[in-house]
Backbone as JSON, one array per atom type, in Angstrom:
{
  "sequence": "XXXXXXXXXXXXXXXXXXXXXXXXXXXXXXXXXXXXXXXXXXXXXXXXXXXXXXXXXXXXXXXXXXXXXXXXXXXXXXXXXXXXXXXXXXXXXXXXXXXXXXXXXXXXXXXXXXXXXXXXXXXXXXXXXXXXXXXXXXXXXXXXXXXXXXXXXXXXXXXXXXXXXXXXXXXXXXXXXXXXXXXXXX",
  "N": [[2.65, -18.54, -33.28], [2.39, -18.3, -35.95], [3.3, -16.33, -37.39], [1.72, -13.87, -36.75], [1.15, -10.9, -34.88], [1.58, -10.94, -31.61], [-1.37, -9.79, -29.26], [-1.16, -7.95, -26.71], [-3.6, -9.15, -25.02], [-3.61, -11.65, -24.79], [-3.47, -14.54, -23.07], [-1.6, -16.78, -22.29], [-2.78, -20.23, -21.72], [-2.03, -23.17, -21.7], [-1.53, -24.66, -18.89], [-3.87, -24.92, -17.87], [-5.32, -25.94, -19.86], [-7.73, -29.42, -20.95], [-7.96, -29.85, -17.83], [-10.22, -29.91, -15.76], [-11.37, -28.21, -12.7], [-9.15, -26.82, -12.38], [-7.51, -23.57, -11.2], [-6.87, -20.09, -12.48], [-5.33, -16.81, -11.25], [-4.56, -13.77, -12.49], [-3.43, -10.6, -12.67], [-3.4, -7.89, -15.21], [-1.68, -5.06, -16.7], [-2.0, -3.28, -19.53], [-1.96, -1.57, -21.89], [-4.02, 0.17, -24.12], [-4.22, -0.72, -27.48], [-5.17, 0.86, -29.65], [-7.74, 3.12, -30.06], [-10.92, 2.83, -27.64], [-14.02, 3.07, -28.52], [-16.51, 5.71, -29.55], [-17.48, 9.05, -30.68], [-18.23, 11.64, -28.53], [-17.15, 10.87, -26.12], [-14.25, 8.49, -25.21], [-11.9, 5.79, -24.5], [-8.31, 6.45, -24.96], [-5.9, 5.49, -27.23], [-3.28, 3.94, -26.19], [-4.01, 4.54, -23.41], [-4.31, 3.17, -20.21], [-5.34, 0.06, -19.27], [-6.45, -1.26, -17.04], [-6.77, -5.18, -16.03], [-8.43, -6.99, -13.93], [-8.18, -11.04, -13.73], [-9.75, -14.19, -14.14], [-9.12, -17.62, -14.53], [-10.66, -20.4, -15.36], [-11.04, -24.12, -15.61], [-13.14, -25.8, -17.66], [-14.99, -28.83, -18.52], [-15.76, -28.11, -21.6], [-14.38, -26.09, -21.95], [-12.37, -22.93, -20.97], [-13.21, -20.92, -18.76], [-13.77, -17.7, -18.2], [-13.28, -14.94, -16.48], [-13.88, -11.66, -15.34], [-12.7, -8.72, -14.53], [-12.51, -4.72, -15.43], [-10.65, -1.91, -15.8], [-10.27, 1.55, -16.28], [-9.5, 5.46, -17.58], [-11.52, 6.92, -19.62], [-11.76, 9.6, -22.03], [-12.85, 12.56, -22.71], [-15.2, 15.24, -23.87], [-17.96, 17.14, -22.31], [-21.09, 16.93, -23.13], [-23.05, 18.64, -23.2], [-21.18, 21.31, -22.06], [-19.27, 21.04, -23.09], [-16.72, 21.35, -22.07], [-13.55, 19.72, -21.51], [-13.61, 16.28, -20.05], [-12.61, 13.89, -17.6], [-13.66, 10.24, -17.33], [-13.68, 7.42, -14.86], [-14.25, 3.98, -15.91], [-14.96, 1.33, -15.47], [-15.91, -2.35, -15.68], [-17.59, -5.68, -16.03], [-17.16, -8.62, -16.84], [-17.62, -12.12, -18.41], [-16.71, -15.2, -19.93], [-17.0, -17.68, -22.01], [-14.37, -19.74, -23.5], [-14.52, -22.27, -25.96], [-13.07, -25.39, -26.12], [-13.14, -26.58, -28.84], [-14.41, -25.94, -32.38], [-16.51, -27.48, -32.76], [-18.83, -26.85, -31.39], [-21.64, -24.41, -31.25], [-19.96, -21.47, -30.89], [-18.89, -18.5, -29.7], [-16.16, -17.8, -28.96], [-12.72, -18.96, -28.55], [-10.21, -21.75, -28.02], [-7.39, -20.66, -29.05], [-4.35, -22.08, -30.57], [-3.12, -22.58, -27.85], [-3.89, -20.46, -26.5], [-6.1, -17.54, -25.0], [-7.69, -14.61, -26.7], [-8.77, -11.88, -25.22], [-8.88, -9.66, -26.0], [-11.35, -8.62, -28.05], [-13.09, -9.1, -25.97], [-12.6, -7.4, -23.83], [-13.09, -5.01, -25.22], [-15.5, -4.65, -26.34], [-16.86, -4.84, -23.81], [-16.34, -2.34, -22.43], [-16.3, -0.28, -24.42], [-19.45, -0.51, -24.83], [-20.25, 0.43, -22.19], [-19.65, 2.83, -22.1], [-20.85, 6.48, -21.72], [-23.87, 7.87, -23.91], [-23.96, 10.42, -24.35], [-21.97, 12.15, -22.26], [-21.79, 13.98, -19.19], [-19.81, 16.78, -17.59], [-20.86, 16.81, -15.06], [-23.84, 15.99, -13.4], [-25.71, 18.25, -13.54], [-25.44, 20.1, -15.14], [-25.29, 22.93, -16.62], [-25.09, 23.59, -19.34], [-24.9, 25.33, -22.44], [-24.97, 29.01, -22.9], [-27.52, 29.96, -25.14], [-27.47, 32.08, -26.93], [-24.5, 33.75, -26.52], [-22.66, 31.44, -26.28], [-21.29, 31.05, -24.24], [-20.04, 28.95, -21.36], [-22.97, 28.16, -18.86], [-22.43, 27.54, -16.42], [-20.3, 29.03, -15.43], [-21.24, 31.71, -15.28], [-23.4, 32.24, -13.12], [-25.32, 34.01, -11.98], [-26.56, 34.94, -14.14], [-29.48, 35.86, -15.8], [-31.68, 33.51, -17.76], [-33.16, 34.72, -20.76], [-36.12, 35.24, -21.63], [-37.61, 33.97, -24.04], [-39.77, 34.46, -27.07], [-41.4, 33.08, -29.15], [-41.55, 33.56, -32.33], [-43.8, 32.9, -33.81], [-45.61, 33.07, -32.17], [-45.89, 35.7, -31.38], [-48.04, 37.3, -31.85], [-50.58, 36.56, -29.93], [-48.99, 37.48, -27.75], [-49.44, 39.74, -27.02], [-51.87, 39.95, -26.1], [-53.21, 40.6, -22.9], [-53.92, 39.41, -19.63], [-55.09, 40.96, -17.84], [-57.34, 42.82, -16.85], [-58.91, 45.88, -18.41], [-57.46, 46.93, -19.87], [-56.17, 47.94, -23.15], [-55.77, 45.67, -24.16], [-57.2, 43.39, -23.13], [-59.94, 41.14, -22.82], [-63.13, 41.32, -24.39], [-65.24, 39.85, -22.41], [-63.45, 39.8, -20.57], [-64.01, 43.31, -19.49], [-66.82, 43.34, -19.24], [-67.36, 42.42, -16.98], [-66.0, 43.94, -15.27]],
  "CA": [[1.34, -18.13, -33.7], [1.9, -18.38, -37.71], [3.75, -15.06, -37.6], [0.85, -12.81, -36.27], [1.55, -10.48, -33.87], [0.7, -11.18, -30.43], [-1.8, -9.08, -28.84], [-1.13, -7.78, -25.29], [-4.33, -9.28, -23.92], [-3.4, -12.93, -24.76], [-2.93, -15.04, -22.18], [-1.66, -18.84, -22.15], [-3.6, -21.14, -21.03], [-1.33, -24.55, -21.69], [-1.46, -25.25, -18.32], [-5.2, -25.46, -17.84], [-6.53, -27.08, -20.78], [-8.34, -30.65, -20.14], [-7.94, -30.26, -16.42], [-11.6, -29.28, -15.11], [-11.36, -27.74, -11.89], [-7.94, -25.98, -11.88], [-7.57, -22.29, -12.17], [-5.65, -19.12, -12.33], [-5.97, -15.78, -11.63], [-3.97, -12.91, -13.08], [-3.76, -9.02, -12.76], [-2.57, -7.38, -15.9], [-1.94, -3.94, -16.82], [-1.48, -3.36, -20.8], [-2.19, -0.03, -22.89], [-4.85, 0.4, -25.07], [-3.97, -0.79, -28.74], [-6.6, 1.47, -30.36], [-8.93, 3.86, -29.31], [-11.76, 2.02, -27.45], [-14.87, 4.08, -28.46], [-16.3, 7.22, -30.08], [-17.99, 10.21, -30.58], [-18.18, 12.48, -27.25], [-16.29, 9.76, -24.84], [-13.52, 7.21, -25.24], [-10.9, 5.38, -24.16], [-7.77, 7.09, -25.95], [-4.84, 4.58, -27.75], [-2.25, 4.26, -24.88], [-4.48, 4.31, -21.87], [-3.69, 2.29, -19.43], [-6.14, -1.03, -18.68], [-6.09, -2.53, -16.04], [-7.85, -6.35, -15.78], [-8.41, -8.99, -12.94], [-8.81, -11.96, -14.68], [-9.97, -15.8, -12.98], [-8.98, -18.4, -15.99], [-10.93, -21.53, -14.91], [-10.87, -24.96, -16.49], [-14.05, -26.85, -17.39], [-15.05, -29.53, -19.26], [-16.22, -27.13, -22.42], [-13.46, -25.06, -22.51], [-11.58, -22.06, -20.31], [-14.05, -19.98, -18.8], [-12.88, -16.52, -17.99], [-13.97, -13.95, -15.87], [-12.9, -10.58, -15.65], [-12.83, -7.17, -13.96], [-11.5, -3.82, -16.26], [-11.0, -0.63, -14.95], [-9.68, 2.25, -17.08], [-10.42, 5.9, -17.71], [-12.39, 7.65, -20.6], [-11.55, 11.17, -21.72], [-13.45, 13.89, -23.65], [-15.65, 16.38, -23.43], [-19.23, 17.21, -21.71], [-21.93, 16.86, -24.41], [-23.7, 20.23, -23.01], [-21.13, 22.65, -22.21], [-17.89, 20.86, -24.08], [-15.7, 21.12, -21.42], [-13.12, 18.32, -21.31], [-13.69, 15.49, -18.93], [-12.31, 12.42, -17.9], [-14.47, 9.14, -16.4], [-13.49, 6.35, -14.6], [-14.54, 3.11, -16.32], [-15.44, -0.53, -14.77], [-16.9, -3.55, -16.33], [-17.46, -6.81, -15.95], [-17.33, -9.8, -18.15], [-17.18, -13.58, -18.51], [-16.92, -15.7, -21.43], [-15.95, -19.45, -22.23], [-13.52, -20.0, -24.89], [-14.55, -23.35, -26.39], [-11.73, -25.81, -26.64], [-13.14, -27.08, -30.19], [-15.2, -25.36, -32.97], [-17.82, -28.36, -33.2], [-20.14, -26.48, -30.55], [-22.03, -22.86, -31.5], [-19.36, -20.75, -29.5], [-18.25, -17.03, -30.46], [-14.76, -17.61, -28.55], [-12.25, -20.32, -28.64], [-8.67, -21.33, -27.2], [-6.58, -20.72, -30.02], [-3.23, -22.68, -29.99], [-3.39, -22.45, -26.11], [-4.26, -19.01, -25.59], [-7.6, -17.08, -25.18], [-7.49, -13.58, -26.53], [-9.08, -11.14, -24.13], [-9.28, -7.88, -26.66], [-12.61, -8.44, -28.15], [-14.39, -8.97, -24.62], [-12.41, -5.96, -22.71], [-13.26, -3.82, -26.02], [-16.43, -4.65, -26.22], [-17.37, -4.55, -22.8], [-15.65, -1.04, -22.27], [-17.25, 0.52, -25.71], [-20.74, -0.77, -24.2], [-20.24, 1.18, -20.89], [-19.35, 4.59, -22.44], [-22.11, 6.9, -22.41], [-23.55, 7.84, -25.36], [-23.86, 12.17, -23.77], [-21.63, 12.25, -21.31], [-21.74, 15.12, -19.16], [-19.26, 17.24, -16.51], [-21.97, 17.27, -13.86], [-25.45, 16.3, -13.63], [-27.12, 19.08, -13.11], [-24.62, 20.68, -15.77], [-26.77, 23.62, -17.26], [-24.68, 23.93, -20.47], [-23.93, 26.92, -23.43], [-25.76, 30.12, -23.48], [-27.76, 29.56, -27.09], [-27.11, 33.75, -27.59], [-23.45, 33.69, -26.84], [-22.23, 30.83, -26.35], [-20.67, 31.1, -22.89], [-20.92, 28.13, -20.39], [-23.83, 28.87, -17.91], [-21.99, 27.25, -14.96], [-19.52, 30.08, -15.32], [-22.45, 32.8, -15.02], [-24.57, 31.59, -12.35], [-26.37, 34.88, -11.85], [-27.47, 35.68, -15.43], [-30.98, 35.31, -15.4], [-32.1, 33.64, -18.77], [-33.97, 35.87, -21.11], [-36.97, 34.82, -22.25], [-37.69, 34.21, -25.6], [-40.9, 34.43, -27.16], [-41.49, 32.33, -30.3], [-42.05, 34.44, -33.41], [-45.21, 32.38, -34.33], [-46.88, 33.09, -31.31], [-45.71, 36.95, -30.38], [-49.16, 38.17, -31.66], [-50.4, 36.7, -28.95], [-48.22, 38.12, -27.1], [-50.07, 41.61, -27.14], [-53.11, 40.26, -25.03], [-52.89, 41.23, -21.97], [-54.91, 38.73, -18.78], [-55.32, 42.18, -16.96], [-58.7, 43.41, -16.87], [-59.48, 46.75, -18.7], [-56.35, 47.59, -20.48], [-56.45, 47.9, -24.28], [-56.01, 44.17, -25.25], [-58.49, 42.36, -22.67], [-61.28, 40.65, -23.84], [-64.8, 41.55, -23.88], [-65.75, 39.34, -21.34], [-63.48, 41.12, -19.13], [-64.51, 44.43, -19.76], [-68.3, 43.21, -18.44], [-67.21, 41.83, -15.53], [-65.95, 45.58, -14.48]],
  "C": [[1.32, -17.75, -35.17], [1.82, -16.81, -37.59], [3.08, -14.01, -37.47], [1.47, -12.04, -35.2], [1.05, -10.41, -32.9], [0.31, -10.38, -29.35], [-1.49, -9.41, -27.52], [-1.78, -8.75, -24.34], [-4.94, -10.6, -24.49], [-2.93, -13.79, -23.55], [-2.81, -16.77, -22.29], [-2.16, -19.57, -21.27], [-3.52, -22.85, -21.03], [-1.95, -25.3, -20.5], [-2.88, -26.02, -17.42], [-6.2, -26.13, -18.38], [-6.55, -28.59, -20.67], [-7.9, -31.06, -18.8], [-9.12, -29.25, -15.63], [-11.13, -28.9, -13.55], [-10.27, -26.98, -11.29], [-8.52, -24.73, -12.41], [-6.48, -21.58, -11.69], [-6.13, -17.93, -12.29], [-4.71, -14.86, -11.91], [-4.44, -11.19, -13.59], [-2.46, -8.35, -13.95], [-2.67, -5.98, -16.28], [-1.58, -3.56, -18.41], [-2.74, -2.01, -21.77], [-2.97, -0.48, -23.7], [-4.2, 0.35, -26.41], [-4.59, 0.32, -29.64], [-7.1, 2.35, -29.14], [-10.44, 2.82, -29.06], [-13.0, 3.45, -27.44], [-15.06, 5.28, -29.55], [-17.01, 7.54, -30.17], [-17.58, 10.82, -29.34], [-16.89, 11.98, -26.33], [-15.64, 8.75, -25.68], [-12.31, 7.36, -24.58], [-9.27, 5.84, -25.23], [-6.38, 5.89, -26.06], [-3.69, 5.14, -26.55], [-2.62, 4.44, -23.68], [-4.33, 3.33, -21.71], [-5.34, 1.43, -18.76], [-5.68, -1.33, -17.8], [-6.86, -4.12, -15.41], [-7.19, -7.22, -14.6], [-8.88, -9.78, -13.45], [-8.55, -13.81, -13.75], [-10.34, -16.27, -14.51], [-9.65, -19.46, -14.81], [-11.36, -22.54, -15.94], [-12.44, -25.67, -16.38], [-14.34, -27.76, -18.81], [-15.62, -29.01, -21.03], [-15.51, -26.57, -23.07], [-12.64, -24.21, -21.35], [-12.73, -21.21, -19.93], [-13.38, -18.97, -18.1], [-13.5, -15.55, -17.57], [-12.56, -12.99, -15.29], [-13.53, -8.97, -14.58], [-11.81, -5.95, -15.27], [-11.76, -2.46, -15.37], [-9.7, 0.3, -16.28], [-10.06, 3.83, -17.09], [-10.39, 6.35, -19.39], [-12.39, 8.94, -20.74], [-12.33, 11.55, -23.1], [-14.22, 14.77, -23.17], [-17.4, 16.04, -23.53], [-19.75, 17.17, -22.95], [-22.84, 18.48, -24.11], [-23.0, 21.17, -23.06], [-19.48, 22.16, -22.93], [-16.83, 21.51, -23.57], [-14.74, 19.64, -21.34], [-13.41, 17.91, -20.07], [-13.27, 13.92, -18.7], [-12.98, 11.32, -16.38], [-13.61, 8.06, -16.16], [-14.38, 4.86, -15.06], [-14.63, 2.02, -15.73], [-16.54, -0.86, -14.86], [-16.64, -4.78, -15.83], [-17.38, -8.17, -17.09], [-17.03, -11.31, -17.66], [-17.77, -14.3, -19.45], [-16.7, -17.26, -21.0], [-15.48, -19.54, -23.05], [-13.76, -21.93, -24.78], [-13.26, -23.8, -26.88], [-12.12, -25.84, -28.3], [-14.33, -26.16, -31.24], [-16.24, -26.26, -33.68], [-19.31, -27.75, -32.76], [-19.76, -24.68, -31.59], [-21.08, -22.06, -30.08], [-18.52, -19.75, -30.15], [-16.87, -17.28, -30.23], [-14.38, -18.74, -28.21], [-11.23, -20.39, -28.15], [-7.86, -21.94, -28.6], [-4.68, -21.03, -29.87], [-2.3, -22.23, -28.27], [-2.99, -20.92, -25.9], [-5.62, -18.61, -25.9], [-6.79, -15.62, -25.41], [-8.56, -12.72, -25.84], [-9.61, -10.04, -24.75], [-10.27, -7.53, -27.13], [-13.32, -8.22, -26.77], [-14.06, -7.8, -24.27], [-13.08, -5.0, -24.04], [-14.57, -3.56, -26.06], [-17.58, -4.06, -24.99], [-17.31, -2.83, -22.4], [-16.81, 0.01, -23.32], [-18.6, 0.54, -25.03], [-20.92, -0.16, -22.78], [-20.0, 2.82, -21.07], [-20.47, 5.15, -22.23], [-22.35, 7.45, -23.21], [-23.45, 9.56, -25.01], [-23.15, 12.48, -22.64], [-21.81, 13.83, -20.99], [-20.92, 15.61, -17.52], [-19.51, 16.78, -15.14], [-23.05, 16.67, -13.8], [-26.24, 16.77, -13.85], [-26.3, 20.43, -14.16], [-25.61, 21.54, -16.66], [-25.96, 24.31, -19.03], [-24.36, 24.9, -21.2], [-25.41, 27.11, -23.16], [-26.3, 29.91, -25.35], [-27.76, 31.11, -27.48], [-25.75, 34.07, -28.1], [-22.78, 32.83, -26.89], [-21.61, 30.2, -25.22], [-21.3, 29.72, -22.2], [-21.83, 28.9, -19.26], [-23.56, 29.43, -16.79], [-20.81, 28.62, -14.52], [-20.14, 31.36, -15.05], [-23.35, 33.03, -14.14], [-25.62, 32.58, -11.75], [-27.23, 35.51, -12.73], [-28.57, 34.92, -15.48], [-31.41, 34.72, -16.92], [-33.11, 34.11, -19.41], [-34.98, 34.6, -21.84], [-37.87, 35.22, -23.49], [-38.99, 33.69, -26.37], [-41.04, 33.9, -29.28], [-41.89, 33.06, -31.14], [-43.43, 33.91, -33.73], [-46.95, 32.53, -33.29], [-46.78, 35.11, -30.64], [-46.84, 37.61, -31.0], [-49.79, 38.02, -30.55], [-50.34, 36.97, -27.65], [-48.92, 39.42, -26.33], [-51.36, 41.63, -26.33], [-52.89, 40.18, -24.0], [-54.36, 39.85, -20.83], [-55.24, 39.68, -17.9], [-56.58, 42.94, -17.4], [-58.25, 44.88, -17.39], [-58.03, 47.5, -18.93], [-57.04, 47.06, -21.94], [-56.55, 46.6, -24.96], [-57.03, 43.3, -24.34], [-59.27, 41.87, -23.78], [-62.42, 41.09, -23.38], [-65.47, 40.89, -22.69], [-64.73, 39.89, -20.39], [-63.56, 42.27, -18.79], [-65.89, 44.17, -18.9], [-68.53, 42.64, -16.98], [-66.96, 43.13, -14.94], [-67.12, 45.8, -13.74]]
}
């Protein structure tokens, strides 16, 4: 391969090119080159992939279908606890034998590489807020504390400076801030 170094999630494909209807399938397991991902969630350099992969031959090219499964570690986007997700995607491509046709992916001296699609696919499945829980009720905005750790503190309610004048009227008949119209209703 003209002294490149050959990525993990290469696979040869000699024995299928111009023979339409053969195929192959192949379960590989090969570490994360890179970090797949970022901000909140990703896949961290050295996790462990794991792909099912169905190489099939057609007149076009190699078409390739795929299963990934992996997980995804970081932390909740609400209360920034670490957490780690289980990942699975799907994919299928065709690697064009020749670069006459419009075709993103090709079979380069008989192999297809694999690392764009799984990366891609993977990155595109992250979410962009992950979070612990669902129903994950996040940091205290006073102290800071997670909630879920508190579950009897009642939150205080906080009255917007722009509106605490307001504040001072009262919907209770015939106390000092009523309104005139409820005063005449007495």
């Amino acid at each position: 391969m003209s002294g490149s170094k050959k990525s993990p999630f290469e696979i040869n494909v000699h024995d299928l090119i111009g023979r339409p209807g053969h195929m192959r399938e192949h379960k590989l397991t090969v570490e994360a080159p890179e970090q797949l991902g970022e901000g909140l969630i990703a896949v961290k350099q050295g996790a462990e992939i794991v792909e099912d992969v169905r190489l099939e031959s057609v007149h076009e090219g190699i078409l390739v279908t795929g299963d990934v499964s992996t997980t995804a570690t970081g932390e909740c986007g609400r209360c920034l606890t670490d957490i780690a997700q289980s990942v699975e995607v799907e994919f299928q491509e065709l690697f064009a034998y020749s670069s006459d046709e419009a075709s993103e992916h090709e079979v380069h001296d008989d192999h297809v590489d694999l690392e764009p699609l799984v990366r891609d696919a993977v990155v595109l499945s992250l979410p962009f807020q992950p979070v612990c829980r669902p129903d994950c009720p996040g940091l205290d905005p006073e102290t800071g504390e997670r909630l879920a750790d508190m579950p009897e503190k009642e939150p205080r309610e906080v009255i917007d400076p722009r509106w605490e004048a307001l504040a001072r009227f009262s919907s209770r008949p015939g106390t000092e801030y009523s309104s005139a119209s409820d005063r005449e209703e007495r």
